[in-house]
N, C-alpha and C positions, 0 to 999 in steps of 0.2 A: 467562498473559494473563488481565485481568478483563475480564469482558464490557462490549464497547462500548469499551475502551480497550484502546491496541497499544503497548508500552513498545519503545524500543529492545534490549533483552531477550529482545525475542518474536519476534526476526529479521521484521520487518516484509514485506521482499522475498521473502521466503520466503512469509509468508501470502498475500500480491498475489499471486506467480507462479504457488501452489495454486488462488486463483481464475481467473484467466487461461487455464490452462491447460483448464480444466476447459470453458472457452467453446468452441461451434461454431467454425469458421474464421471470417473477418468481422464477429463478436461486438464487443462494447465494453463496457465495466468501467465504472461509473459511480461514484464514491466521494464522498464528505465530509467536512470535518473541521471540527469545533468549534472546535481548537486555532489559535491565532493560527500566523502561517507562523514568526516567530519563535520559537516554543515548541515547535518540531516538534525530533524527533532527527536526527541526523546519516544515521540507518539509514533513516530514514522520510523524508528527503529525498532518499535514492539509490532507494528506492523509487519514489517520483514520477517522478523523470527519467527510470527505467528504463521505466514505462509510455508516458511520452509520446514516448521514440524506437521503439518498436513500431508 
């Protein structure tokens, strides 16, 4: 992983679920992405989804 960029490579869901996890109960993740929605990986869009049915 380079800093500030997450490759599908990096298991994306994996780094999310590390911060997630790590939140109080009722916490909330707040994230950004530079990258156009089109330009994201297929890993990094199961990511997202994952967070926003939690």
């Amino acid at each position: 992983m380079r800093s500030g960029h997450v490759s599908d490579e990096d298991d994306p869901a994996r780094i999310v679920r590390s911060f997630v996890d790590a939140l109080p109960s009722g916490s909330y993740l707040a994230t950004a992405s530079s990258a156009r929605p089109d330009a994201r990986g297929r890993k990094a869009r199961r990511a997202a989804q994952a967070l926003s049915l939690r």
